[in-house]
C-alpha positions as CSV (number, residue, x, y, z in Angstrom):
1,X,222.1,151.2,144.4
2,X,221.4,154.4,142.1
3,X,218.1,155.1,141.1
4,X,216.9,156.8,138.2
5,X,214.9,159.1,137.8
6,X,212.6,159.9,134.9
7,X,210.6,162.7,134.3
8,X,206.9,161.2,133.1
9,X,204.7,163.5,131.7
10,X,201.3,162.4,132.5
11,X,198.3,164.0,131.2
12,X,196.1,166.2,133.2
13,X,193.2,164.8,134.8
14,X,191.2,167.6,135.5
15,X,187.7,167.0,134.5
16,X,187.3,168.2,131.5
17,X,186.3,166.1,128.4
18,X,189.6,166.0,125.9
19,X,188.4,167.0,122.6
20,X,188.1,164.5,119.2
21,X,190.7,164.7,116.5
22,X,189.3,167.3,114.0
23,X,188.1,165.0,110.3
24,X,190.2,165.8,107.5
25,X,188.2,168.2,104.8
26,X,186.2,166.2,102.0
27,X,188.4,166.1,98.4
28,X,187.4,167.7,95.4
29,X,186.8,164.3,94.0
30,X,184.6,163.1,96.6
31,X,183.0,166.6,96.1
32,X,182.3,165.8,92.2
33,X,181.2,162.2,93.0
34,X,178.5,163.3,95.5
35,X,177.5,166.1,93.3
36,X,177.1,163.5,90.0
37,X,175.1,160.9,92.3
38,X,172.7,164.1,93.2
39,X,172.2,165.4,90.3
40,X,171.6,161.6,88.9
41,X,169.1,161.1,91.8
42,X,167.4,164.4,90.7
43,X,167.3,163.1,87.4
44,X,165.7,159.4,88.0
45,X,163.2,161.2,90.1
46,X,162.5,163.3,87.3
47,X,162.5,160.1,85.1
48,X,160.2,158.5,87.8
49,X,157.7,161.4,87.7
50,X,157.6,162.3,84.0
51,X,157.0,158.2,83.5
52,X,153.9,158.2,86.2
53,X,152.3,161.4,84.6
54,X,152.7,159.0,80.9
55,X,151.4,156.2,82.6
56,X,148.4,158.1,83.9
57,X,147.8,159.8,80.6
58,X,148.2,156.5,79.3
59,X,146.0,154.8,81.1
60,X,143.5,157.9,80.8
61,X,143.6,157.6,76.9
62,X,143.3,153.8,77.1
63,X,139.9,154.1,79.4
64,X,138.6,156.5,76.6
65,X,139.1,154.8,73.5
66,X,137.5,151.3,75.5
67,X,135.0,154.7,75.9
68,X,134.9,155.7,72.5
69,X,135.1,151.5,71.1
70,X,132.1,151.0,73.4
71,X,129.8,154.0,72.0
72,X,131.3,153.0,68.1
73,X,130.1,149.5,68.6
74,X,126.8,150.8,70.0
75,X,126.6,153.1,67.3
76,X,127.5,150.6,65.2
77,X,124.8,148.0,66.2
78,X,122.1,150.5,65.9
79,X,123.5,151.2,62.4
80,X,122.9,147.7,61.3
81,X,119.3,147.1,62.8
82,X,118.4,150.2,61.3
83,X,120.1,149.2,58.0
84,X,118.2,145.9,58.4
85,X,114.6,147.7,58.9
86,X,115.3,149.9,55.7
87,X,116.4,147.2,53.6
88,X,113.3,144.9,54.9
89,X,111.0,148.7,54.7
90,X,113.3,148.9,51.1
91,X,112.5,145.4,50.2
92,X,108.6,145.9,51.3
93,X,108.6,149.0,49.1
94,X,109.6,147.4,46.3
95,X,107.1,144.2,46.4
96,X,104.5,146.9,47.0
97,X,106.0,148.9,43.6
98,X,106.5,145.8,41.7
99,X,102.4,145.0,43.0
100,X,101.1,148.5,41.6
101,X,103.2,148.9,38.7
102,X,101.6,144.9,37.9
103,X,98.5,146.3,38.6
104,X,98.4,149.4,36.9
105,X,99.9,147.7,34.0
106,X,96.7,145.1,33.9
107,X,94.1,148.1,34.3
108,X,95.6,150.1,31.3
109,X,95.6,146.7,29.2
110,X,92.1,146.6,30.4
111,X,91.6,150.3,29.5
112,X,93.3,149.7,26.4
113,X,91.0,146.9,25.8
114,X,87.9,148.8,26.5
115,X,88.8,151.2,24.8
116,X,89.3,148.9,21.6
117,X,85.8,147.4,22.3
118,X,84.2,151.0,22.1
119,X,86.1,151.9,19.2
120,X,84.6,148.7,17.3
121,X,81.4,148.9,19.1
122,X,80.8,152.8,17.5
123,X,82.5,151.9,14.3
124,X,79.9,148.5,13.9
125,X,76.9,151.5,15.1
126,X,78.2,153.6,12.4
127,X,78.4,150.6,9.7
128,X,74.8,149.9,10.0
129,X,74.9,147.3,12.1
130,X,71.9,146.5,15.5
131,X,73.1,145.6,19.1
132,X,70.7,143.1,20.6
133,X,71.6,141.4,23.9
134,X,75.6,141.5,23.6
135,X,75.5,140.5,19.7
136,X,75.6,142.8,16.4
137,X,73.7,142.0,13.7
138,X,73.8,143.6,10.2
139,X,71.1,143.2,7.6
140,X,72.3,143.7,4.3
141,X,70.6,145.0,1.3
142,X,72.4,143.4,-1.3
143,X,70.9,140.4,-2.3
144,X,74.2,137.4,-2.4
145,X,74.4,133.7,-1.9
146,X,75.0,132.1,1.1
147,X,78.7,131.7,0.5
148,X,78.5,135.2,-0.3
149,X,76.8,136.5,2.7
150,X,78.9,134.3,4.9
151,X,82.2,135.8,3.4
152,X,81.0,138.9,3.2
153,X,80.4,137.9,7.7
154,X,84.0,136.9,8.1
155,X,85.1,139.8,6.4
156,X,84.2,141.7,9.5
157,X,85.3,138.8,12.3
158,X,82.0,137.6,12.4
159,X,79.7,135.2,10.8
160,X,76.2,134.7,9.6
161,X,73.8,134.3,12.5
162,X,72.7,131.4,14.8
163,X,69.5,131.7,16.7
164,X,70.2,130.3,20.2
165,X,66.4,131.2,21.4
166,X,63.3,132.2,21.2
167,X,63.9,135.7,21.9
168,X,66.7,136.0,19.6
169,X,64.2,134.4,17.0
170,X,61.6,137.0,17.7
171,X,64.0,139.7,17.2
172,X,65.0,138.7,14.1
173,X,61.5,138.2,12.6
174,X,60.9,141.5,14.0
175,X,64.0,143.3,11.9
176,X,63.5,141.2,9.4
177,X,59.8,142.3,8.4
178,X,58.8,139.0,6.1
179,X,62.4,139.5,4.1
180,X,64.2,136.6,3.8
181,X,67.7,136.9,5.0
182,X,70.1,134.2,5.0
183,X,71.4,132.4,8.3
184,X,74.1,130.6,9.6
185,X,72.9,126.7,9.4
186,X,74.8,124.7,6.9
187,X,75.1,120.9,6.1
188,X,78.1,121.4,4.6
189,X,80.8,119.4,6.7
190,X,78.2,116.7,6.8
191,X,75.1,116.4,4.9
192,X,71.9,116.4,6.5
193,X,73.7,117.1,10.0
194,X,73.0,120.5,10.4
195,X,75.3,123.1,12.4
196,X,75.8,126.2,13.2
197,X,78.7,128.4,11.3
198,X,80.1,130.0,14.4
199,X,80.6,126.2,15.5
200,X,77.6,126.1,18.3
201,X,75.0,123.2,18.0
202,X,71.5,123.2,16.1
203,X,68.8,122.0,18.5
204,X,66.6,120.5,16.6
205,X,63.7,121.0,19.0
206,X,63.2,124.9,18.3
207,X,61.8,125.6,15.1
208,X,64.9,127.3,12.5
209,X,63.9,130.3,10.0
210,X,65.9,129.6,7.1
């Protein structure tokens, strides 16, 4: 029986640790791909970052105009309550104008009044005419009837006198010095009722100088 022989080569075992297959270097597109995926990474960090820093300036802003809001609606408020008290203090004022301008406008009429009083007060003094107790009389020197003298009396607004007392009576005896002067009792409306021309009554009970 032959035998054959082969010649097996069979690898050293001499202790030592056999070394890895060496990797195959990276291709110039995996190269480009890894280079596009950093710079892209770069980029969305970028993104990322610039959109924080907005969001924080954002939100800054945002807090101060609610800041700025607030202190305008403050302001605001104290606008219109002050805007209220002038308009009540403007109101006030002008009731109190309207008041004094109504006032002063009823003490010049009364001036203006008293001032027309004196004027035909001095111009009866320098007619002739007496002041006795808040009355003028005037005597006249021309003799005239009664419808005379009592037209010659409304010619000046007034009329020929009654004698409402005593006193008055005394007075005109007294300026009157025994001259007979006409006065203003007339029967006229009615006869034999006598009244007085300025329209008061006659009382009978005092004694009349005709």
């Amino acid at each position: 029986m032959s035998e054959n022989y082969e010649n097996v080569r069979k690898p050293r075992n001499d202790g030592a640790a056999s070394k890895k297959p060496a990797l195959p270097p990276p291709s110039k597109s995996t190269v480009s791909v890894l280079s596009f995926l950093a710079v892209l990474v770069l980029l969305l960090a970028v993104a990322l970052a610039s959109v924080t820093v907005l969001y924080f300036q954002e939100e800054r802003q945002l807090q101060e105009r609610d800041g700025i809001a607030r202190k305008s609606s403050d302001i605001l408020q104290r606008c219109n309550v002050s805007y209220a008290q002038l308009e009540e203090a403007e109101n006030f004022n002008s009731s109190a104008c309207t008041e004094i301008l109504a006032c002063l406008k009823n003490v010049t009429a009364s001036l203006t009044s008293l001032q027309q009083r004196y004027s035909d007060l001095m111009s009866f003094v320098s007619a002739g005419w007496n002041f006795y107790k808040g009355s003028f009389y005037f005597f006249s020197q021309e003799a005239k009837t009664w419808r005379e003298a009592e037209e010659a009396c409304m010619s000046h607004g007034a009329h020929l006198t009654s004698v409402a007392s005593k006193e008055e009576m005394e007075y005109l005896h007294g300026k009157t010095r025994g001259i007979m002067f006409w006065i203003g009792l007339t029967d006229q409306k009615e006869e034999g009722n006598w009244t007085w021309t300025d329209g008061t009554k006659y009382n009978h009970g005092m004694r009349q100088e005709k």
